[in-house]
Structures are given as structure tokens and as C-alpha cells.
C-alpha positions in Angstrom: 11.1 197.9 33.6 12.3 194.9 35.4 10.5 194.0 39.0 13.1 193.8 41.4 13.0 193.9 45.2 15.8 193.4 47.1 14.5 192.7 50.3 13.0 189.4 49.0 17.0 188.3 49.4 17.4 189.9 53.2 17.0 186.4 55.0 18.6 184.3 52.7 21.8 182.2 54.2 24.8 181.8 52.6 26.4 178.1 52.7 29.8 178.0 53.7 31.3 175.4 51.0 29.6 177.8 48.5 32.2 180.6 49.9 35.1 178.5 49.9 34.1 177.3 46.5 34.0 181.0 45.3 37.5 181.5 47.2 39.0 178.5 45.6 37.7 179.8 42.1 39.6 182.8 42.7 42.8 181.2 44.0 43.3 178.7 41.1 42.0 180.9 38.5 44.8 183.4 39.5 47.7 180.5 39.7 48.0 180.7 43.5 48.4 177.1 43.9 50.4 176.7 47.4 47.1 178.7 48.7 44.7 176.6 46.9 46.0 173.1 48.4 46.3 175.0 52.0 42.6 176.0 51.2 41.7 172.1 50.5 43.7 170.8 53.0 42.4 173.2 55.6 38.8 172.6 54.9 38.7 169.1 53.7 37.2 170.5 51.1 37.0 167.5 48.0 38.5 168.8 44.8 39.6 166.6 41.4 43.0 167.0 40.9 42.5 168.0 37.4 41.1 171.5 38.9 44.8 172.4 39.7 46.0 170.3 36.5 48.7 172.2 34.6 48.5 175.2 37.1 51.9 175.7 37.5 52.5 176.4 33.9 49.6 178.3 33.2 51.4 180.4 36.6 54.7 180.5 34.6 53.3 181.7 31.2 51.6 184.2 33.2 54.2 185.9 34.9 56.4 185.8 31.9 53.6 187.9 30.4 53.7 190.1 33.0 57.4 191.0 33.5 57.5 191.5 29.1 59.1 187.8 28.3 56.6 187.8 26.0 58.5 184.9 23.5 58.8 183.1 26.8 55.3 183.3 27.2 54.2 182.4 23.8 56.8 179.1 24.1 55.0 177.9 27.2 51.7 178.5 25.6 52.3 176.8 22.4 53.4 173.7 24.6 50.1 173.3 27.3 47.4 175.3 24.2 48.6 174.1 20.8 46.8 176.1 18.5 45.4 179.0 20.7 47.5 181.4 19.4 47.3 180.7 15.7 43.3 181.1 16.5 43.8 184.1 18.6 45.5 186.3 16.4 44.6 189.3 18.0 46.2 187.9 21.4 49.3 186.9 19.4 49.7 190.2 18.1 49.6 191.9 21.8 52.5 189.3 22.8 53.9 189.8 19.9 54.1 193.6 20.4 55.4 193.0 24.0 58.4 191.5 22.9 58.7 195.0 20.7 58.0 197.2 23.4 60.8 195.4 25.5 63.4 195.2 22.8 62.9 199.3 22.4 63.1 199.7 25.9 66.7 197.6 25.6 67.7 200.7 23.2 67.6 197.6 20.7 66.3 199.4 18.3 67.6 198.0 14.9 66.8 194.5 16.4 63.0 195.9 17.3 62.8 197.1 13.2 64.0 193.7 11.8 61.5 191.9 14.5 58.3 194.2 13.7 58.9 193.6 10.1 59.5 189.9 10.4 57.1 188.9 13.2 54.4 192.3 13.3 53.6 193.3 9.8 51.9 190.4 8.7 49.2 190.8 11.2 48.9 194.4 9.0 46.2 193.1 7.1 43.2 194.2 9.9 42.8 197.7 10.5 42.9 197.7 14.1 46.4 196.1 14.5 47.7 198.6 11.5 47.2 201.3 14.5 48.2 199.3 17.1 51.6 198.8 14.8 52.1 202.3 14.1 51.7 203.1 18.0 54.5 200.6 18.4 56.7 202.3 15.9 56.4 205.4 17.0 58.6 204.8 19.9 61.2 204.1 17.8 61.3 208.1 17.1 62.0 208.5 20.8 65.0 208.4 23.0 62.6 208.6 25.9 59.9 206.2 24.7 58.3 206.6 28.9 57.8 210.3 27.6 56.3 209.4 24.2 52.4 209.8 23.7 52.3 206.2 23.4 53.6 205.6 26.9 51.1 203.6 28.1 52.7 200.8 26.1 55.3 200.6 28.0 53.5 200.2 31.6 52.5 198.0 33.9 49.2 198.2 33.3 49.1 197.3 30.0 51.1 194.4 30.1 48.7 193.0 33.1 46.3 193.6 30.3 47.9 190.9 28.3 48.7 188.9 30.5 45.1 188.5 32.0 43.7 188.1 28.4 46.6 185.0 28.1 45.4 183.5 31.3 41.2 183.5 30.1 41.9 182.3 27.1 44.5 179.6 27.9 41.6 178.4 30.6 39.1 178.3 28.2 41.2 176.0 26.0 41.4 173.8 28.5 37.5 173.8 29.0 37.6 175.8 32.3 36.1 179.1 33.4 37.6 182.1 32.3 36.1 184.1 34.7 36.5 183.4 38.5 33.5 183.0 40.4 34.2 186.2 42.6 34.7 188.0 38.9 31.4 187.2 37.8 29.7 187.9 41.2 30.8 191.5 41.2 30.6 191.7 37.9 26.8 191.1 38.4 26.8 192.9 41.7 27.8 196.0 39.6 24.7 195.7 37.2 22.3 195.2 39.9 23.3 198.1 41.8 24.0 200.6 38.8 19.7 199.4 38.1 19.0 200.4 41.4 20.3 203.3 41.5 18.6 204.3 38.2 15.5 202.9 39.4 15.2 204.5 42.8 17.2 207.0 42.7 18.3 208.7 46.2 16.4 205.7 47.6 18.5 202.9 46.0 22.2 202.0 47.0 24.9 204.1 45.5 26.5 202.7 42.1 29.2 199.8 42.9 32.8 200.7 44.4 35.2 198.0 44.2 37.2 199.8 47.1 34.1 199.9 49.2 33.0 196.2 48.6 36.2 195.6 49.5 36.0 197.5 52.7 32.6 196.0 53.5 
């Protein structure tokens, strides 16, 4: 049992530069760069330039992630993170299977078979992409693939998946955080309060709400 009393932390003070350092995690870490400057500028905060280095490609690659230009994406990262996809197979494949799920959607269908045959099937040889790949093809038996089982693929969602997971792990090849600071303070938030609650029951806060915190 861990000895843990929250009150012990009631008086402490909160610097302001350790806010707007938090803030500023958040801003860059999620490509908004006009923000980030305004932020600096506004502030006088000191910064390195190489915090916002290569920002506004790492924006690009993002986005093209998110609205399903997955080759786009994969173009752009190859050119700022040599390398980081032929080590990341696994994100690869997800892009990979974006461009799939796009050309399907297109009613491209005959170019979507030639493509996952080409460019998906060699990444067969691991169990969890063989069902990933037979997820994809089985929107090919649909003239509806939005009404397929496997509609998920197809959403938002999923693709803001991918494109996140692109984003951490083309930060991390360039040696920065692939969390934001705000990320990993609610992340920890969470844990601490899911433990309090165990602990004390009706006594302790109620488990984490993002919507709440938010509200706070």
C-alpha cells in the first residue's frame, strides 16, 4: 500500500513559466506553430529555435495523415525521419493500409487489389498485421464499406489514430518528447486519482473525467 496524502500538496504554488512551459509543450507538440511564437512573443518567454525546428513539416505530414494522403505522408516522413519507417514496420503498415482504405472508398477497387498485394502482403509475415490485412480486404466484398463490420476503418477516429502515432514517433526521432507535458500530467493525474479512489473509497475524489478537468 503506498502512503499518500494529498493534503501535503494543498499550499503548494504553482510558478507561472512552469504553466506556460506546459502550454508551450502542448502547442508545439501538436504543430500549432503561429500560437507557439504568439505564446513566446507574448511572454518573452526564451525558447531555442530548434524547439520549433522542422515544425511545419512535421504539421504537414500530420495533417496529410489525417485527411488519408497517407503516401503523402509517408513522402514527407521519409524526407525529415530517414529510416523511421523501415524501423517502424508496424506504423508503416497503418499508413500503408490508409492509402487502401482511401483507394476503396474511391470505388478503386482493382487499383486497391494490385496495391495490397504489392505494398501490404509482405508485411504478412506477423500475425497481427495478417488480421489487420484481412480486415482491409474485407471491404472489398462491400459496395457500402461505411456499413461493413470493419467500418471503423474507414473513420475519423482511426485515422487520428495514425496520425498521432506518426507525430510521437517522428518526435522521438528527432530526440524530442513524444508525449506533451499536459499529456503526461493527466496521464499521471488519472493514476493518482483512480488510487484514491480505491484507497478511500467514498472518501477519495471520484476516478478522473477528462470533460470535468476540463471544466475545472
Amino acid at each position: 500500500m503506498m502512503d499518500f496524502d494529498p493534503r501535503v500538496y494543498e499550499n503548494v504554488s504553482i510558478n507561472d513559466n512552469d504553466v506556460r512551459n506546459i502550454v508551450l509543450s502542448y502547442l508545439v507538440h501538436n504543430c500549432f506553430k503561429e500560437t507557439a511564437e504568439a505564446l513566446l512573443t507574448g511572454t518573452g518567454m526564451q525558447q531555442s529555435v530548434n524547439y520549433l525546428s522542422d515544425l511545419d513539416k512535421r504539421k504537414a505530414i500530420f495533417h496529410f495523415a489525417l485527411e488519408g494522403d497517407a503516401i503523402r505522408a509517408i513522402e514527407l516522413t521519409e524526407q525529415l525521419a530517414p529510416k523511421l519507417l523501415e524501423q517502424n514496420e508496424d506504423l508503416h503498415f497503418d499508413l500503408l493500409g490508409l492509402h487502401f482504405v482511401e483507394l476503396v472508398c474511391s470505388k478503386k477497387c482493382t487499383e486497391a487489389l494490385e496495391f495490397a498485394q504489392a505494398k501490404l502482403t509482405p508485411f504478412g509475415k506477423i500475425q497481427k498485421n495478417v488480421e489487420k490485412l484481412e480486415d482491409f480486404m474485407a471491404l472489398l466484398a462491400y459496395e457500402e464499406p461505411e456499413k461493413s463490420p470493419m467500418f471503423h476503418l474507414l473513420g475519423s477516429e482511426y485515422r487520428q489514430s495514425i496520425a498521432d502515432n506518426l507525430n510521437r514517433a517522428v518526435l522521438a526521432h528527432a530526440n524530442l518528447p513524444s508525449y506533451s507535458s499536459m499529456e503526461r500530467l493527466i496521464q499521471q493525474a488519472t493514476v493518482i486519482r483512480q488510487y484514491l479512489h480505491q484507497e478511500l473509497g467514498k472518501d477519495g475524489p471520484p476516478p478522473f473525467s477528462l470533460q470535468a478537468f476540463l471544466k475545472s
